[in-house]
Wavefront OBJ file of the C-alpha trace (Angstrom):
o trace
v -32.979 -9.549 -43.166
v -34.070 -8.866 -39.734
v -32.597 -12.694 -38.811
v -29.660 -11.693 -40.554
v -29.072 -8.781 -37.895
v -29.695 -11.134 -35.206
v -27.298 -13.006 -35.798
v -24.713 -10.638 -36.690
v -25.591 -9.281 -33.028
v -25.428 -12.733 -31.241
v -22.198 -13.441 -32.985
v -20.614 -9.924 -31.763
v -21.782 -10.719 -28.327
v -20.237 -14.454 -28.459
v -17.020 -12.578 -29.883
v -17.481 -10.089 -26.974
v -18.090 -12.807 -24.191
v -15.369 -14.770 -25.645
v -12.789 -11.692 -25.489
v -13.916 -10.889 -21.936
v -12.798 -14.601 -20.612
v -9.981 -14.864 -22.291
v -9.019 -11.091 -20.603
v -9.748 -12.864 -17.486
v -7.911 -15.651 -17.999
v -4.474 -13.490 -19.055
v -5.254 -11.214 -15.737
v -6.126 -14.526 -13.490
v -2.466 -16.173 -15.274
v -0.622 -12.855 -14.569
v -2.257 -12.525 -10.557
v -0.762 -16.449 -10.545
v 2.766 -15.758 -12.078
v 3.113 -12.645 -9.829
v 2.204 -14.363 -6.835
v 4.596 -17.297 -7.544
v 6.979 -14.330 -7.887
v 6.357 -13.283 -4.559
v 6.350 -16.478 -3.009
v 10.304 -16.688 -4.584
v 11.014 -13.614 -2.557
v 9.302 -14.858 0.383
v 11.492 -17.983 0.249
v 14.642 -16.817 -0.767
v 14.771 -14.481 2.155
v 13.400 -16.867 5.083
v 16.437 -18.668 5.701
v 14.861 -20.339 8.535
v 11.760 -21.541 7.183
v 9.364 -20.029 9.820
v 6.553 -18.716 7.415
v 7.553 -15.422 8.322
v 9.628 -12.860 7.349
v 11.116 -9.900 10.104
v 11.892 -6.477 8.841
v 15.832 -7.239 7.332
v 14.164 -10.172 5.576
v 11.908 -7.922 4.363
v 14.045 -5.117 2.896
v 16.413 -7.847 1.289
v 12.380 -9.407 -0.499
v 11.440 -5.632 -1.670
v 14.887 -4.931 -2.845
v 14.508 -8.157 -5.253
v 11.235 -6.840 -6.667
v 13.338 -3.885 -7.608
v 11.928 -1.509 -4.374
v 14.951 -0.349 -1.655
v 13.616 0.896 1.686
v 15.181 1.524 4.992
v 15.075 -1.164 8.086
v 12.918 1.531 9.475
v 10.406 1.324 7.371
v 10.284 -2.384 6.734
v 9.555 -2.091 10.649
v 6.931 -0.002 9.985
v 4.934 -1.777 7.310
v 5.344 -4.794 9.500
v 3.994 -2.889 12.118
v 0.840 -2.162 9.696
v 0.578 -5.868 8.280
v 1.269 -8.243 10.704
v -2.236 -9.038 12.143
v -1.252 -11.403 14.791
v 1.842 -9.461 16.222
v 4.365 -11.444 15.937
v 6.953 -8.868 14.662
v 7.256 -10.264 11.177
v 4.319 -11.283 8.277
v 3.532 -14.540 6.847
v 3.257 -14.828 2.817
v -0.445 -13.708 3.022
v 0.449 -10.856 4.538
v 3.999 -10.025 2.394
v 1.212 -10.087 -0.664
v -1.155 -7.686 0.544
v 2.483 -5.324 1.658
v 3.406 -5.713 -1.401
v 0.835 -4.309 -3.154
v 0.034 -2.026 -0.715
v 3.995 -0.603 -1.233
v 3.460 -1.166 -5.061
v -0.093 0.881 -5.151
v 1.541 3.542 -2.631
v 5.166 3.977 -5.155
v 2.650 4.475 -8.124
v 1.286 7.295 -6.415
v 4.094 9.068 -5.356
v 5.806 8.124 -9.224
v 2.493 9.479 -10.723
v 3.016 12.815 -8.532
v 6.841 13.564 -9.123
v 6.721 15.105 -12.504
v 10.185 16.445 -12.727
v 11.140 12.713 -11.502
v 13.358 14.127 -9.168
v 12.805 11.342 -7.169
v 11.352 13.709 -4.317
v 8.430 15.006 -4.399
v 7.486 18.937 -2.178
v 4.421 20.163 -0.147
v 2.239 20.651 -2.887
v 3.225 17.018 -4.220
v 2.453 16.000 -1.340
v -0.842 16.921 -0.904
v -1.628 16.067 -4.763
v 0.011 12.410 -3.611
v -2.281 12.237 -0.245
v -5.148 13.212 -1.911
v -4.517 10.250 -4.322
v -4.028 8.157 -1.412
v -7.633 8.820 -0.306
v -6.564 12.333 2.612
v -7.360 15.539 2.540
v -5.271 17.442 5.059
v -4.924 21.515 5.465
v -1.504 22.936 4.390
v -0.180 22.818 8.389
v -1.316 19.382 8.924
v 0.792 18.525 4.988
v 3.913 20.771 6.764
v 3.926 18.869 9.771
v 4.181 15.553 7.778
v 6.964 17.001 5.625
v 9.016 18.186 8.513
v 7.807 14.762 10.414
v 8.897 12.398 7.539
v 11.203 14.446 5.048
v 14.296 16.433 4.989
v 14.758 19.702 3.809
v 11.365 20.088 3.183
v 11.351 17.386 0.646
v 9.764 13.685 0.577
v 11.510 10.935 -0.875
v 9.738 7.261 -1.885
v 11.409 5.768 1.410
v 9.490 8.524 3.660
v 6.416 8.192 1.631
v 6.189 4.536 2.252
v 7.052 5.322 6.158
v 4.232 8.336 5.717
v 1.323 5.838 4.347
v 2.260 3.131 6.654
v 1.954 5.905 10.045
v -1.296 7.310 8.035
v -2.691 3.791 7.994
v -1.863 2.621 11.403
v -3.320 5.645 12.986
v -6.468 5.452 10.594
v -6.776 2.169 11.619
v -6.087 2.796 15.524
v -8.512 5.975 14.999
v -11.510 3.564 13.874
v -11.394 1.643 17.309
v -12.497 5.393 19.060
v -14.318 6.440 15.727
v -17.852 4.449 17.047
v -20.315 6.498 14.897
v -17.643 6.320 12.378
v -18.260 10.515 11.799
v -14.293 11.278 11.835
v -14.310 12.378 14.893
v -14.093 11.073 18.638
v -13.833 12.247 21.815
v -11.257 11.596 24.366
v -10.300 12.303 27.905
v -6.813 11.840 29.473
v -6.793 7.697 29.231
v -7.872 7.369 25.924
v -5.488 9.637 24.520
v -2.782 7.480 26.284
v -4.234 4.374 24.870
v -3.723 6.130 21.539
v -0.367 7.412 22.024
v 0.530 3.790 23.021
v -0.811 2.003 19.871
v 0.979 4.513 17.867
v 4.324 3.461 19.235
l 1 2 3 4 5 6 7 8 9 10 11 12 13 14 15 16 17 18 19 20 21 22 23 24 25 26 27 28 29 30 31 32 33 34 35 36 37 38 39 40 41 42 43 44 45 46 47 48 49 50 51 52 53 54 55 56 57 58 59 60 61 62 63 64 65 66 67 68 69 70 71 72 73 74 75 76 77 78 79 80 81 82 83 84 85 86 87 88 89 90 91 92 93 94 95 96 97 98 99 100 101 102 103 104 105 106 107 108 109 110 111 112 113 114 115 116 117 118 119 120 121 122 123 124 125 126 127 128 129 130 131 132 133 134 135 136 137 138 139 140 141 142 143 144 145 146 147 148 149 150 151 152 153 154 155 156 157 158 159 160 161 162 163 164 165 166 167 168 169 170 171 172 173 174 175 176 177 178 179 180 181 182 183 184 185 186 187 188 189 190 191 192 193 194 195 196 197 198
């Protein structure tokens, strides 16, 4: 009897085990088959064959994965992604965008209940929060008067929003040595901020 229960428990881990890889292997085929996706967009927009896409190339690639943003901020999450500043990102760089815009639309999507396709202050904050910040109510108003209209946020602004929250996170860490949230500047630094903000 008690080999009898053994087995029955070594077969439902086998099934188990066996289950698990073949979950992997249906996520590892779909990463594949969206990549190759991507790498379609990538293509079918770089006319010139460079490797690298600028910001109308870009909005023309997000528009055929169903997303339409503004030049503006195709400039900005070029700004955020291209690592070797060259005003445009290679297809490494369009993946990690992409998800990045992908990850960032879910949020806003999971945060506009009346699917108004804008989302208000207090969305906002729910949506930030998801996105990892946690600002006061005048720091959430200055972003809404900053990057919506009529005190309302729509998924183009959001996407400018997260790409200006993760550029100046990211210029913040330089200054951010103890890495404590907070730094300490006098008169040059600031510029040198202000400057990498641009």
């Amino acid at each position: 009897m008690y080999n009898q229960y053994q087995q029955q428990q070594m077969m439902q881990q086998q099934q188990m085990m066996q289950r698990q890889q073949m979950m992997q292997q249906q996520r590892m085929l779909q990463e594949q088959q969206r990549q190759q996706k991507l790498l379609q967009y990538f293509n079918f927009v770089d006319k010139d064959k460079s490797g690298t896409i600028e910001k109308e190339e870009l909005a023309l690639a997000l528009k055929q994965g169903g997303m339409v943003f503004s030049y503006e901020t195709c400039g900005l999450l070029i700004k955020l992604f291209d690592s070797e500043k060259k005003n445009g990102v290679n297809i490494t760089e369009f993946y990690q965008l992409y998800n990045f815009v992908v990850n960032m639309r879910n949020s806003f999507l999971q945060v506009d209940t009346d699917k108004s396709g804008t989302i208000d202050a207090n969305e906002l904050a729910v949506a930030l929060k998801y996105s990892g910040y946690h600002f006061p109510n005048n720091v959430i108003l200055m972003l809404i008067n900053k990057f919506g209209k009529n005190n309302q946020i729509k998924i183009d602004d959001w996407i400018s929003l997260c790409s200006f929250l993760q550029h100046s996170r990211a210029v913040f860490m330089i200054y951010d040595n103890d890495r404590d949230g907070k730094v300490s500047l006098d008169f040059n630094a600031f510029l040198a901020i202000s400057s990498l903000l641009k």
